[in-house]
N, C-alpha and C positions, 0 to 999 in steps of 0.2 A: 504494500500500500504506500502511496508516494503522497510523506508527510508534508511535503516542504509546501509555502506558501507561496503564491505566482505574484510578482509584481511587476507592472508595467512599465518599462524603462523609457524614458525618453532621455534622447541624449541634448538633443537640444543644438544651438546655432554657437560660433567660434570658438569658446572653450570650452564649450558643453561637453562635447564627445571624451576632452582630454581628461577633463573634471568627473565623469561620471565612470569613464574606465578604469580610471585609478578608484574609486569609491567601491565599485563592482571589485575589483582584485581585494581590497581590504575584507570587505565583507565576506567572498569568499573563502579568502584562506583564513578566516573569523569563525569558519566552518556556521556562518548564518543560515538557519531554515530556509533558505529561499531561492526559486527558480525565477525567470524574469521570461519576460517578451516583451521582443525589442517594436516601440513604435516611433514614429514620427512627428513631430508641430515644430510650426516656425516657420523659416527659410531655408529648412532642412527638407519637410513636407514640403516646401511651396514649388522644388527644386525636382522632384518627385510625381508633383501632382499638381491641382489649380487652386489648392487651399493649404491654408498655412493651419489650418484643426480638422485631418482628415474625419470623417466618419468613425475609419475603424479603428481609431486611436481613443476616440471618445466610445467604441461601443465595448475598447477591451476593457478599459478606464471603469466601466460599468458593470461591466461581466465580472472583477476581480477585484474590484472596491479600490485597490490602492496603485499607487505610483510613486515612483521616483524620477524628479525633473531637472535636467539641466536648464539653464539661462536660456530664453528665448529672446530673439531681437527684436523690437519695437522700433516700428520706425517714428521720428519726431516731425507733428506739425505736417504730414501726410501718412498716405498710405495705411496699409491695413493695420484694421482694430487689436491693440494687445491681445495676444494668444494667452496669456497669466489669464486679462480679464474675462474674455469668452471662458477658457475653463470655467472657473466661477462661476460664471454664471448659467452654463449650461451644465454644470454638475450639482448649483446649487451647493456650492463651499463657503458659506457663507461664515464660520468664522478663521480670519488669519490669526495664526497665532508665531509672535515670535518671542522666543529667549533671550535676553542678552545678561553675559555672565561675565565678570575677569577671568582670563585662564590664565592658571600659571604659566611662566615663561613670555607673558604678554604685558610689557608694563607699559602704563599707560599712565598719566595724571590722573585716574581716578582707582579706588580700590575697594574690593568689596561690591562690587555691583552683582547687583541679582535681581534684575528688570523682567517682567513677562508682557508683554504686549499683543493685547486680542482686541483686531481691528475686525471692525462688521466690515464682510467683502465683497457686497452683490448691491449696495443703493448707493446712495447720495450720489456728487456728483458724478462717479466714475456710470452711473446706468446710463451715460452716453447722448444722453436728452439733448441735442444743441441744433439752435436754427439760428439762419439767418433771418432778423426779422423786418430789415431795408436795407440795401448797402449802404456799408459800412454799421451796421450795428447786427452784433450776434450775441447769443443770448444761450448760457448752459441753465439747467435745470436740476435743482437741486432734490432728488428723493428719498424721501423717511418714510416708512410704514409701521402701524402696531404690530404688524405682523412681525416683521426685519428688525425692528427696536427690540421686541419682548425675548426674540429668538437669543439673539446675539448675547442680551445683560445675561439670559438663562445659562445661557451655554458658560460663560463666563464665572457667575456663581458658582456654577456645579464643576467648576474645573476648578476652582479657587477651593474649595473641599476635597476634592480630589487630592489636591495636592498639597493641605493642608498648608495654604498659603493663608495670610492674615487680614488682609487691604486690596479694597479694589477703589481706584480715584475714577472718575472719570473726566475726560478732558471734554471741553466743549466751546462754545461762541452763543448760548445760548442769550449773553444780554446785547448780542445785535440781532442774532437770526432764533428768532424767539419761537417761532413755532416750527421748525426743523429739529434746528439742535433743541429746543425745550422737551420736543416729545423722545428722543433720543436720551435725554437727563431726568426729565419727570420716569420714564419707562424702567431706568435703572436703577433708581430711587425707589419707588415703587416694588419692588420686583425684591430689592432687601427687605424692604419692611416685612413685607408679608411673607416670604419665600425661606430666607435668607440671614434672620438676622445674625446668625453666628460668625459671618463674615465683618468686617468692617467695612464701613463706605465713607467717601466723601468726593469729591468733585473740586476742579476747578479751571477757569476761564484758560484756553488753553494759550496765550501768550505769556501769561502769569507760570503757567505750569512748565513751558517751555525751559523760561528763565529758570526755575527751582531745579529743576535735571540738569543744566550745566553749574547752577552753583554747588547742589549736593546730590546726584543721584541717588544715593541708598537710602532717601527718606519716602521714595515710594517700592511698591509690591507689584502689584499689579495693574496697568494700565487699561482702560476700556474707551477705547473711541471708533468713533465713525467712521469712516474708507479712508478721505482723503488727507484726515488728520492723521489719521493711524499710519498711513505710508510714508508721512512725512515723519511722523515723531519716531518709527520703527528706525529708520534708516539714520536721524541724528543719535538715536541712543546707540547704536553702533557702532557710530560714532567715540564713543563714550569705552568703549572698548577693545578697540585696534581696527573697527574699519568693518565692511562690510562681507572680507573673505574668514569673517570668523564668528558668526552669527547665523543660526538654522531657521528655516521657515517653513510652518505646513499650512494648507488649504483643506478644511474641515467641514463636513456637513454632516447632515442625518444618515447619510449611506455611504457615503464616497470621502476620499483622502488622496490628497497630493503633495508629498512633501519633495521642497522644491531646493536649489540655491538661490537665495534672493538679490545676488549680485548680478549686474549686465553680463552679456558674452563676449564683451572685450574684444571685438574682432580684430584688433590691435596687433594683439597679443597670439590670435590663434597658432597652433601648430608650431609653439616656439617649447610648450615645456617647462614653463616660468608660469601658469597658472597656479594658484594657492587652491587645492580641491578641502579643507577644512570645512568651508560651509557646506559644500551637500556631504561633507560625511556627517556633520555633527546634526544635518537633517535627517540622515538615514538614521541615524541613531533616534532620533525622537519616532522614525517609523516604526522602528522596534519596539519602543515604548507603548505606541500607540498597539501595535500590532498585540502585546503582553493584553491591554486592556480590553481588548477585543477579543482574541480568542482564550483566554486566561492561562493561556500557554507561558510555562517561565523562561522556556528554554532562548527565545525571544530577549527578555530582561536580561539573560546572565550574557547571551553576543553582546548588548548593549554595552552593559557595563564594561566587558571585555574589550570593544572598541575605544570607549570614551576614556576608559586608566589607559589604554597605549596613547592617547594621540595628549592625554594630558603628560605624559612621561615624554613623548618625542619633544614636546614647548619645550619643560623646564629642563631637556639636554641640549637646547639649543638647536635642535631639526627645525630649521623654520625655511620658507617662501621666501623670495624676496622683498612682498609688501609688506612682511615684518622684521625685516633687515638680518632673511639670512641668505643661503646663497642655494638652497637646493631645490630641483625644478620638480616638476607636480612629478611625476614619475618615484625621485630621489624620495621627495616626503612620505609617499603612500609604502615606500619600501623601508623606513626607519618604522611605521607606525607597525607594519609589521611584523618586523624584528620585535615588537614591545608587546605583542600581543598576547605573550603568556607572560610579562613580567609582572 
């Protein structure tokens, strides 16, 4: 009987393929429960086919609940729609969730950080809404539902016990955009009182909150905001801890999971070997967790763990990338993490 769990590999556009075959080789010689099929999106697919999110990428995507993604290309101010955003939205991933932690061997001006950030990922402005509405005047559309409010703070509380986390803040704009962000803040609010109250809550205005993350990150837990603020505030607290090749990302919903690298594909960079693959492994690692949670399988959590002691033992020997000033190319790192993998 073939126990292993099937996940859908997408490798994704310029460093995807290098980033996700080094990840794949770790996980494997990790001896991880897991088979894969390989799919396509992006400019990978588009190169392939007429669509940059074939069919069969979304019907494996569905058939097998989960995936692992590399960087997909966006193009800016034309051209076709974010391939990240259509997933979401047609898998209905509605909540992102990112980690951001210090790792050893990663020093940075701040210490002790241990960030979660769960950004709602299917409304406001990212559902795409924009007309023109005379030349020269255009006009984006901002969308909130009780539906997509209720969902999101839910999922959030009940992952905040999960993980017996303490504080959820949420960030918001609610004293200009009063009935968007209100019902987005009132929904969260709400949703502790009655649901929740074992968690802490509080809120606030997110330019104010902005400034409190770069003067002391560790005075919050857990963050809860809406699309456009969450994409922005995920990627500054990132910031916050060496950058964006060191920071895991998944796309979560009622059925389906995509855990992604949330950095661009650097086409810069492609096929040179000097890619940092740390984010989508320390994503696969949160797959594992997820996957632990789902099937109540351990064998799942002990790969996990077994990945995340080597690649924390490769930082603090000084195995690093060069966007963290060492000198070894994505190949060289993925072969230190595995030398570390039974220490």
């Amino acid at each position: 009987m073939n126990n292993l769990q099937t996940v859908v590999l997408i490798p994704g556009d310029g460093i995807g393929p290098e980033v996700t075959d080094a990840v794949k080789r770790i996980l494997d010689k990790a001896q991880a429960p897991l088979q894969w099929v390989e799919h396509q999106a992006g400019l990978a697919a588009l190169e392939q086919s007429k669509e940059v999110l074939p069919a069969q990428t979304i019907a494996s995507i569905e058939h097998h609940g989960i995936a692992l993604k590399g960087p997909c290309t966006t193009p800016v101010a034309k051209g076709f729609r974010s391939v990240n955003v259509q997933l979401r939205k047609r898998l209905n991933l509605y909540a992102a969730v990112r980690p951001v932690r210090s790792l050893p061997g990663v020093p940075t001006r701040y210490e002790n950080v241990d960030l979660i950030i769960v950004r709602e990922n299917t409304e406001g402005l990212y559902s795409g809404v924009e007309n023109e509405i005379t030349p020269g005047v255009v006009m984006s559309m901002k969308v909130a539902t009780d539906k997509g409010c209720q969902r999101i703070a839910q999922w959030a509380f009940r992952y905040a016990t999960r993980r017996k986390r303490q504080r959820i803040t949420v960030f918001h704009k609610a004293n200009i955009m009063k009935i968007t962000d209100g019902l987005f803040l009132d929904t969260a609010r709400m949703i502790h009182e009655d649901e929740y109250p074992n968690i802490q809550h509080d809120d606030s205005i997110i330019d104010a909150g902005c400034m409190k993350l770069v003067q002391d990150p560790t005075q919050f837990d857990i963050l809860l905001l809406e699309n456009l603020y969450g994409d922005v505030v995920s990627d500054l607290c990132a910031g916050l801890v060496g950058g964006l090749g060191v920071v895991p990302g998944a796309n979560i919903g009622d059925d389906y999971a995509v855990f992604e690298a949330v950095h661009g594909s650097a086409p810069d960079i492609a096929g040179k070997n000097i890619a940092n693959p740390l984010a989508l492994l320390m994503s696969s690692v949160m797959m594992l967790n997820h996957l632990t949670e789902k099937t109540k399988k351990n064998e799942f959590k002990l790969v996990a763990n077994k990945i995340k002691n080597a690649y924390n033992l490769a930082l603090v020997d000084g195995c690093k990338t060069g966007d963290l000033g060492g000198d070894l190319g994505t190949s060289q790192f993925a072969d230190a993490v595995i030398e570390r993998l039974n220490g």
